[in-house]
SEFIDO-122936 format. One record per residue (C-alpha): y, z, x; residue in one letter. Coordinates in nm, 3 decimals, padded with zeros to 5 digits. Each point is the difference from the previous one (the first is absolute). Layout:
N
NODE      yy      zz      xx type
NODE       Y       Z       X    A
...
END
This chain:
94
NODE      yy      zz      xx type
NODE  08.228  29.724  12.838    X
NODE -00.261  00.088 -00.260    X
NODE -00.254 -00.262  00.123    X
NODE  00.054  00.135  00.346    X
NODE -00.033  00.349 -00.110    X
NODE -00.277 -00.096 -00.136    X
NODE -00.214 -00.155  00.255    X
NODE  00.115  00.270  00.223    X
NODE -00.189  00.251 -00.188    X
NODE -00.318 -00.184  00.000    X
NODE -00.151  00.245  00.249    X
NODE  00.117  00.302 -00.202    X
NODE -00.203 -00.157 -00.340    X
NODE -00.275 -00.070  00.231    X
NODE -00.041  00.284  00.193    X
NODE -00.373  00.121 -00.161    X
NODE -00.130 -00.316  00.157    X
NODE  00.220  00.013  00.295    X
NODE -00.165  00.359  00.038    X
NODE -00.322 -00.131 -00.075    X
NODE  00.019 -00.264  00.297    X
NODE  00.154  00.224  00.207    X
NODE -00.255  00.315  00.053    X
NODE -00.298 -00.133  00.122    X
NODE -00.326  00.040 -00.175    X
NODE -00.297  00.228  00.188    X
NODE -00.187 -00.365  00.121    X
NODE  00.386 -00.077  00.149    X
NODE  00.088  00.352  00.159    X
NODE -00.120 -00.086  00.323    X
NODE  00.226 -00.321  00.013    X
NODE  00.319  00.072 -00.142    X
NODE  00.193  00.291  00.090    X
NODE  00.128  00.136 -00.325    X
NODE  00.322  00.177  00.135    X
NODE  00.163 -00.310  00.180    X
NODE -00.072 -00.210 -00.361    X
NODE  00.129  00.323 -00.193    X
NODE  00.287  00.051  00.252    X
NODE  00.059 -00.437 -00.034    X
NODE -00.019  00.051 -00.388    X
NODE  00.248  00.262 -00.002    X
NODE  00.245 -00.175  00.207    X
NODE  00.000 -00.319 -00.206    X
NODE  00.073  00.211 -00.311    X
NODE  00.262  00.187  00.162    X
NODE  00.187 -00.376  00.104    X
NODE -00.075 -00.128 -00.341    X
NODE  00.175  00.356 -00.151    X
NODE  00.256 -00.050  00.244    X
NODE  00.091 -00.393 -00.034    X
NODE  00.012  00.066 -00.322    X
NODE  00.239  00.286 -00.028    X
NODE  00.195 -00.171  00.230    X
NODE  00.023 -00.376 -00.249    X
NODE  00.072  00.272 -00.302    X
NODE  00.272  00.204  00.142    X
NODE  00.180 -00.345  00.163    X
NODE -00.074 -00.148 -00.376    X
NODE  00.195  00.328 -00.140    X
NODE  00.275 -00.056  00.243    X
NODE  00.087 -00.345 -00.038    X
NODE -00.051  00.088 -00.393    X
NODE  00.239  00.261 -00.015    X
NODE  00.249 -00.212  00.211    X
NODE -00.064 -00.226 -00.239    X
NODE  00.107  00.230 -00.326    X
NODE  00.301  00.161  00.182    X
NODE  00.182 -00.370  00.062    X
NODE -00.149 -00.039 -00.392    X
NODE  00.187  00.266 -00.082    X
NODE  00.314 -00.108  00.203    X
NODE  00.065 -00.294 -00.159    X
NODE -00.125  00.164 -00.358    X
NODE  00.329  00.200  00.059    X
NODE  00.254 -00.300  00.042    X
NODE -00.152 -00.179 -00.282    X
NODE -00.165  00.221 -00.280    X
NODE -00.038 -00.223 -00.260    X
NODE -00.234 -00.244  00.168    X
NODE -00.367  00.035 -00.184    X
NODE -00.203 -00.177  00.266    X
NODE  00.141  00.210  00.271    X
NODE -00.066  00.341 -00.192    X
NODE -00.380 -00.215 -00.056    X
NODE -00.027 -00.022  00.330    X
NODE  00.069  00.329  00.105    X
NODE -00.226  00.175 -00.226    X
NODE -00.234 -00.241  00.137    X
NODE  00.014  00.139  00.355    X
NODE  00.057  00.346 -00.134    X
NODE -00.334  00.007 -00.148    X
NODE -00.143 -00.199  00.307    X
NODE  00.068  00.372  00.220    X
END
């Protein structure tokens, strides 16, 4: 998830440049319509913000499903160490 994450935000930690690229300079004005690449750069961050709300909230969900059977089974059998490990594990983990 973290690799994902981030290569996902590679637009967001390049967005200077992608700024840069993206308004035309006065030699380019004539050839590039600066509100379709502003409107195109906006909508690729807003997918990129979205997809990647969307991986992190279905990452907290299948987390927290995770820690509640964790906890389950940390009821029937209290005195298991590696079961209490891995809980605290996925605890921190959300």
């Amino acid at each position: 998830i973290q690799e994902l994450l981030r290569v996902m935000r590679t637009i967001d930690d390049r967005i200077v440049h992608e700024l840069n690229t993206t308004i035309p300079t006065a030699s380019f004005v004539g050839k590039v319509d600066p509100g379709q690449t502003c409107k195109e750069l906006y909508e690729s961050l807003m997918d990129a913000h979205t997809n990647r709300e969307r991986i992190i909230k279905n990452c907290i969900s299948q987390t927290s499903a995770v820690v509640k059977t964790l906890k389950e089974e940390r009821e029937k059998a209290p005195e298991d160490a590696a079961l209490l490990k891995q809980l605290r594990k996925e605890q921190t983990k959300v």
